[in-house]
C-alpha positions as CSV (number, residue, x, y, z in Angstrom):
1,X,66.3,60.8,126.9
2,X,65.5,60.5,123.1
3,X,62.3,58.8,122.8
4,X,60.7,61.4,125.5
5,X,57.4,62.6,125.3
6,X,57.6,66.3,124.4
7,X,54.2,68.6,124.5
8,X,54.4,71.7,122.5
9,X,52.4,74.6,123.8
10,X,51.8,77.8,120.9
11,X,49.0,79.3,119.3
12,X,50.9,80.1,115.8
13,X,50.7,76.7,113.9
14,X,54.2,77.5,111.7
15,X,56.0,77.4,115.6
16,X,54.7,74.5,116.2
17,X,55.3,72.6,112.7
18,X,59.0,73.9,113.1
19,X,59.3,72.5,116.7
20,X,57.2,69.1,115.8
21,X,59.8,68.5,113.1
22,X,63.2,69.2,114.6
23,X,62.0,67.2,117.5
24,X,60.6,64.3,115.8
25,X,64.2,63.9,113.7
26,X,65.7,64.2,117.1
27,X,64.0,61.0,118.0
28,X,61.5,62.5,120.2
29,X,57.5,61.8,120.3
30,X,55.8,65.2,119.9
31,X,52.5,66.5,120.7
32,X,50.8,69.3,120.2
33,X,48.1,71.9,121.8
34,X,47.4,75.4,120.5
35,X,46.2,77.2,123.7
36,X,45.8,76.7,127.4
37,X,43.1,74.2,127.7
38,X,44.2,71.5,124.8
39,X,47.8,71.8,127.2
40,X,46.1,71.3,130.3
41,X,44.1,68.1,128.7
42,X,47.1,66.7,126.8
43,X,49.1,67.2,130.4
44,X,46.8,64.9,131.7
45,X,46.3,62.3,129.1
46,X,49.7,62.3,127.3
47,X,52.3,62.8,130.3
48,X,54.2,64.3,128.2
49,X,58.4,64.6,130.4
50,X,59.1,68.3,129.1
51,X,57.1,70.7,127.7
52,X,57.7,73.8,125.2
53,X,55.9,76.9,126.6
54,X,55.0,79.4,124.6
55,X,53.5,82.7,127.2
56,X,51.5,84.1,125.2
57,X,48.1,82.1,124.4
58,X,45.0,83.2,123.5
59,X,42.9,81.9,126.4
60,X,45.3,82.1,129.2
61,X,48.6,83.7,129.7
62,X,51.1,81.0,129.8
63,X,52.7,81.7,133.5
64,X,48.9,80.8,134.8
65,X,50.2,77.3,133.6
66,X,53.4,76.7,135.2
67,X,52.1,75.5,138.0
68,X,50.0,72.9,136.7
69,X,53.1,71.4,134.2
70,X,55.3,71.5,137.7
71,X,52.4,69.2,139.4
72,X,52.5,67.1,136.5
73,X,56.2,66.2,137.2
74,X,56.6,67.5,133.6
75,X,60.5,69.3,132.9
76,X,59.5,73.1,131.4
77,X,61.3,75.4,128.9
78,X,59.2,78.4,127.9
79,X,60.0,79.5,124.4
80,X,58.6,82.8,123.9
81,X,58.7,86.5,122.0
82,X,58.8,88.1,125.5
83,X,62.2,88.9,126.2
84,X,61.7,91.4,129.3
85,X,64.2,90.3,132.2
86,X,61.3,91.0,134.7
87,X,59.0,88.3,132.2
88,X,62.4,85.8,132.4
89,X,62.6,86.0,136.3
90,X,58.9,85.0,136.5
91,X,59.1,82.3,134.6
92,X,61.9,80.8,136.5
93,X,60.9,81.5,139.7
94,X,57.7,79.7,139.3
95,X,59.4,76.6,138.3
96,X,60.9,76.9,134.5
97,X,64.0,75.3,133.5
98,X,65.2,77.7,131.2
99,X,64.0,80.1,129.0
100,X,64.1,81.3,125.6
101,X,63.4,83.9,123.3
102,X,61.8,84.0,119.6
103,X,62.9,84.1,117.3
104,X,65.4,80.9,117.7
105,X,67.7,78.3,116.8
106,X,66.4,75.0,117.0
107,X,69.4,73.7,117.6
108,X,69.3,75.9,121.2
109,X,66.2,74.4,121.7
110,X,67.4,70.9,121.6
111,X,70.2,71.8,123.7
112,X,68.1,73.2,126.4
113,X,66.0,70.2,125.8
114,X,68.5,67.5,126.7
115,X,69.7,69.7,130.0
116,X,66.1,70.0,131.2
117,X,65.3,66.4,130.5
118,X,68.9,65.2,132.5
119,X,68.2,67.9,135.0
120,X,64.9,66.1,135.4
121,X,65.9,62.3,135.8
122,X,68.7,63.4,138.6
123,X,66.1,65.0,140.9
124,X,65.0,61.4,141.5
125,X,68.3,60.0,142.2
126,X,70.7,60.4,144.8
127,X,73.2,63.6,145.6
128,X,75.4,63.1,142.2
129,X,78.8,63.5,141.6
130,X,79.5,66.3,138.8
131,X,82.4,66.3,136.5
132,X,82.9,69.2,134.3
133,X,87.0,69.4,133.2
134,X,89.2,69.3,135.6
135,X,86.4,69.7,138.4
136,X,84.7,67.1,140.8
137,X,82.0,67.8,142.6
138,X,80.8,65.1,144.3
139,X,77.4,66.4,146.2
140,X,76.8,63.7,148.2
141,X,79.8,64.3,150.4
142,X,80.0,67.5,149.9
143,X,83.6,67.6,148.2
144,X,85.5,69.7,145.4
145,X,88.5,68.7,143.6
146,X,90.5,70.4,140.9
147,X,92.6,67.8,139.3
148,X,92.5,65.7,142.2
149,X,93.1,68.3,144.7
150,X,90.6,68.6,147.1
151,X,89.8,72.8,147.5
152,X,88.9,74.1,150.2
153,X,85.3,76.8,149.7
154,X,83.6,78.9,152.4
155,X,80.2,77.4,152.8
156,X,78.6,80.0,150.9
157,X,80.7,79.4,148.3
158,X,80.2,75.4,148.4
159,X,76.3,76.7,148.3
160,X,76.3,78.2,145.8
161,X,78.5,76.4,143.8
162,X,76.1,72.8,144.6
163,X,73.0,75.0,144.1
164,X,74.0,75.5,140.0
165,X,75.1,71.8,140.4
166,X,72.1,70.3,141.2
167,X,70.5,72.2,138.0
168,X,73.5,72.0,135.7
169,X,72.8,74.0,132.6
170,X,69.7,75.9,133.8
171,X,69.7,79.1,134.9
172,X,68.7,79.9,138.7
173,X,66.9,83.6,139.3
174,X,69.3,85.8,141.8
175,X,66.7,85.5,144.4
176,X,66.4,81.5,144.1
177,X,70.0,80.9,144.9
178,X,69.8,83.4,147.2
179,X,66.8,81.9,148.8
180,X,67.9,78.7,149.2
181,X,72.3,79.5,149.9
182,X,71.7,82.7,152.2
183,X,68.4,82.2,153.5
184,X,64.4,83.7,153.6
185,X,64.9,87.4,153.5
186,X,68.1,88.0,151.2
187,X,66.3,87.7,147.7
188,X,67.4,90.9,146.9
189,X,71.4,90.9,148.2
190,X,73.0,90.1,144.4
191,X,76.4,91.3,145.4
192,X,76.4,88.5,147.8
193,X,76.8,86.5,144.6
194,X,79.1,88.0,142.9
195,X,81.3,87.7,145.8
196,X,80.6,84.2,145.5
197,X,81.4,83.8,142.0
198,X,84.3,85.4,141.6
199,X,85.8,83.8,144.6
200,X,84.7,80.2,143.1
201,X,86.1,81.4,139.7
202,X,89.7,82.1,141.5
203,X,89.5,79.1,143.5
204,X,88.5,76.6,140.3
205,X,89.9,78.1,137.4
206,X,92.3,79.8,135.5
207,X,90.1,81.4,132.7
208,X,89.2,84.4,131.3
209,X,85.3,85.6,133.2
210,X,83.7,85.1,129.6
211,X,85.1,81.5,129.5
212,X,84.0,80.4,133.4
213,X,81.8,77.3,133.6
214,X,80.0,79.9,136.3
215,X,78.0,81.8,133.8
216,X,76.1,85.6,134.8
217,X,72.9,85.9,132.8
218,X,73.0,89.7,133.3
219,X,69.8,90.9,135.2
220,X,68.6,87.1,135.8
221,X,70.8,84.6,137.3
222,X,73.4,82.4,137.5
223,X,74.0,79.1,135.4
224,X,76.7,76.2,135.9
225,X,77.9,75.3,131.7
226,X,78.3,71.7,131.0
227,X,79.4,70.6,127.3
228,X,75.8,70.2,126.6
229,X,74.4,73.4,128.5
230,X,76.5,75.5,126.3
């Protein structure tokens, strides 16, 4: 992943000199645009594999080019001073891979970086087989061990459970999980995952709620921790 093309997108020059230079020591090639159209022309020219949003440019607002960076095959994390849930949820709905807020540590950043960019490369390779701990997910044949031991989910759980698996570290809106576990129509059902949760929680570890690799983002999602989603 180091070596990656990474295109940062924000009007205020200081955000981008910060971001320029903790990526470039992290081995990553940078470039740069300072509003909608110069990230629209560098999607095209540089091909950038993950690009820094920032929402709030001074031509266009920055959800208008979600869209475009998802065509592009490009991974996105939008980095940006709106912190409104309602602002989050758009973001990832439209196609984001995570999400966050200024001010912040660019350490975070690079985190979120190295999960979007993984996330990115496994959506072109087959069904994979998770380890986190003691867990074993293996999606292709649709199996779950806990130290060896197969366990037995309901299919909603297994869902749900695969769903933050095939996007480890990023978190999923309610309504996408929902969409795609329970179906067209139940966007708006939460408690169906919390059922879900807690009875994955029970079922794969022995851990405090605050410490579960099944993380709430309250009013958002869901995301499945991995040493480097933390």
């Amino acid at each position: 992943m180091t070596g990656a093309t990474i295109l940062v997108v924000d009007d205020e020059m200081a955000i981008r000199r910060l971001l320029k230079a903790s990526l470039a020591r992290a081995g990553f090639a940078v470039v740069e645009a300072a509003n909608a159209r110069e990230a629209l022309s560098a999607l095209a020219i540089d091909k950038p594999e993950l690009v820094l949003l920032d929402l709030g440019l001074p031509d266009r607002d920055g959800l208008e080019l979600i869209a475009a960076i998802k065509a592009a095959k490009a991974a996105l994390v939008v980095v940006s001073a709106r912190d409104a849930t309602a602002e989050k949820v758009a973001a990832l709905d439209l196609g984001a891979d995570d999400y966050v807020t200024k001010p912040f540590d660019t350490e975070e950043v690079l985190a979120r970086i190295r999960v979007a960019l993984r996330n990115r490369m496994l959506a072109d390779t087959p069904e994979p087989v998770l380890r986190i701990g003691a867990i074993t997910l293996d999606l292709g044949a649709r199996l779950v061990h806990r130290d060896g031991v197969e366990v037995h989910l309901s299919p909603k759980e297994y869902g749900f459970l695969a769903e933050l698996a095939r996007h480890p570290g990023r978190v999923l809106s309610h309504a996408a999980i929902l969409r795609a576990v329970w179906g067209p129509g139940q966007e708006d059902s939460v408690e169906y995952l919390r059922v879900a949760a807690r009875g994955l929680r029970r079922k794969l570890e022995d851990v405090p709620v605050e410490h579960s690799m099944i993380r709430n983002e309250p009013g958002i999602g869901y995301r499945l921790l991995t040493k480097d989603g933390q």
